[in-house]
C-alpha positions in Angstrom: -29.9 -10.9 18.7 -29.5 -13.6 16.7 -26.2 -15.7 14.6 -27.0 -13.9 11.6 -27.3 -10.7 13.1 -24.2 -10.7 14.9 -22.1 -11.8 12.0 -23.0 -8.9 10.1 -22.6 -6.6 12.7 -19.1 -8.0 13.6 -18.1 -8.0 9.5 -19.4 -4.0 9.8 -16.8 -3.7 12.8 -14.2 -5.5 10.8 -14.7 -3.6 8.2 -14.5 -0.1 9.5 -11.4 -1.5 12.0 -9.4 -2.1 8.6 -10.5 1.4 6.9 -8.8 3.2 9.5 -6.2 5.1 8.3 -5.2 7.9 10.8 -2.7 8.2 13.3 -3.6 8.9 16.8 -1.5 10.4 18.8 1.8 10.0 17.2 5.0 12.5 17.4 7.0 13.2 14.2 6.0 9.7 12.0 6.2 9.8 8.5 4.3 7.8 5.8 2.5 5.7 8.9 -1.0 4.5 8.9 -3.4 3.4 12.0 -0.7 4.3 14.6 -1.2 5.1 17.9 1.0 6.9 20.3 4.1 6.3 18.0 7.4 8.5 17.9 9.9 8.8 15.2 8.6 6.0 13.2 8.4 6.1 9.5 6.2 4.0 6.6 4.8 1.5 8.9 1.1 0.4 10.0 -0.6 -0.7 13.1 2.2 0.7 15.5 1.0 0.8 19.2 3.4 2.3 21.4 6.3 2.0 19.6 9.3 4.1 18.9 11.8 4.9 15.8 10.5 1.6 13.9 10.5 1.6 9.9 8.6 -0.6 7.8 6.9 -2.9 10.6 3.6 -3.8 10.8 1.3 -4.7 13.2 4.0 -3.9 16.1 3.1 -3.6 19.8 5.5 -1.4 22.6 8.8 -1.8 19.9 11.4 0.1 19.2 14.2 0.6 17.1 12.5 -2.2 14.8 12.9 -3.1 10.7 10.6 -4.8 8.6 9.1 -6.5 11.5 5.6 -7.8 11.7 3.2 -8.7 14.5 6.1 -8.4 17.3 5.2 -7.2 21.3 7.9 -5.9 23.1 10.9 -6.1 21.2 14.1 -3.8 20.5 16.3 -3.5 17.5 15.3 -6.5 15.7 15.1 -6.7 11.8 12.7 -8.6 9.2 11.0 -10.8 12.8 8.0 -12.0 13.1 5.8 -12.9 15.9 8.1 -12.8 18.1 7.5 -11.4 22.1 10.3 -9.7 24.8 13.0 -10.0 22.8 16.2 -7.8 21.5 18.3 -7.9 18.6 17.0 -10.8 16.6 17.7 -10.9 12.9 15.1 -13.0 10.5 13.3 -14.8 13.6 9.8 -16.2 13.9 8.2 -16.8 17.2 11.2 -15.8 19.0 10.5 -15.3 23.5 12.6 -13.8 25.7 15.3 -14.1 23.5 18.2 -11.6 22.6 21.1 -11.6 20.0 19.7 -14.9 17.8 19.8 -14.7 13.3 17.5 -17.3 11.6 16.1 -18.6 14.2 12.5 -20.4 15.3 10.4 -21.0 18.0 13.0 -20.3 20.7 12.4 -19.2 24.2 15.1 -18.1 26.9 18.0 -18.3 24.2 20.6 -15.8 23.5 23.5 -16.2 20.8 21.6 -19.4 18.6 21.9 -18.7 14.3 19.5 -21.2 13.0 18.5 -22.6 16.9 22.4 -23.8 17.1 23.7 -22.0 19.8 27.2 -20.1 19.7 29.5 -18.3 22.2 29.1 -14.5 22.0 32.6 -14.1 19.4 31.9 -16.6 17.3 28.4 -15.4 16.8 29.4 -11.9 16.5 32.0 -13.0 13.4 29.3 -15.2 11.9 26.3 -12.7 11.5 28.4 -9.6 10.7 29.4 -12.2 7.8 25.9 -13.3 7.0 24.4 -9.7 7.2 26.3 -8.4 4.8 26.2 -11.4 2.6 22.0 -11.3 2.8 22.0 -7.7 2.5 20.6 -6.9 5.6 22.4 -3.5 6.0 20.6 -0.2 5.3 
């Protein structure tokens, strides 16, 4: 085989990866594409393993998830992305191990940070329910 061969071979792969549409697999999803072994999810794509998510993409053994993109392993967390074992995280990126952070970046091991500042657990609590409301974060 040679470069030339492979590359179109591997664009041919690509291609037909990105066509798929269909849900395998899945229990009780609505308006998802290329899911597999979802439940209760609604108008996402790309789920694997994941459970009552709505509008993430690209998703890996979630649940509970909103607008989240490209996350493994995380629970309740809303508008993330890229972000791995981690719970209740609000508008994070590349969030690990983390749980209970808002606006934050490239933490790992942190809980209570907004904006990688850490906070103690009340003030944090007064401080988001503030700012979610104020961003419209709230369904």
């Amino acid at each position: 085989m040679k470069a030339s061969e492979f590359e179109a071979r591997f664009r041919e792969l690509l291609r037909g990866a990105s066509a798929k549409r269909d849900n395998v697999g899945c229990y009780d999803c609505e308006r998802c594409e290329g899911c597999s072994a979802c439940t209760f999810c609604r108008d996402s794509k790309n789920l694997v393993r994941s459970h009552y998510c709505v509008q993430c993409t690209d998703c890996t053994d979630c649940s509970h998830g909103r607008k989240c993109t490209s996350c493994l392993g995380c629970h309740h967390c809303v508008a993330c992305e890229r972000c791995m074992q981690s719970a209740y995280l609000v508008r994070c990126v590349g969030m690990t191990a983390c749980n209970y952070c808002f606006g934050c970046v490239g933490l790992t091991h942190k809980d209570y940070h907004i904006l990688n500042e850490p906070y103690d657990r009340k003030t944090y609590y007064e401080l988001t329910a503030r700012l979610t409301k104020e961003l419209g974060l709230r369904d």
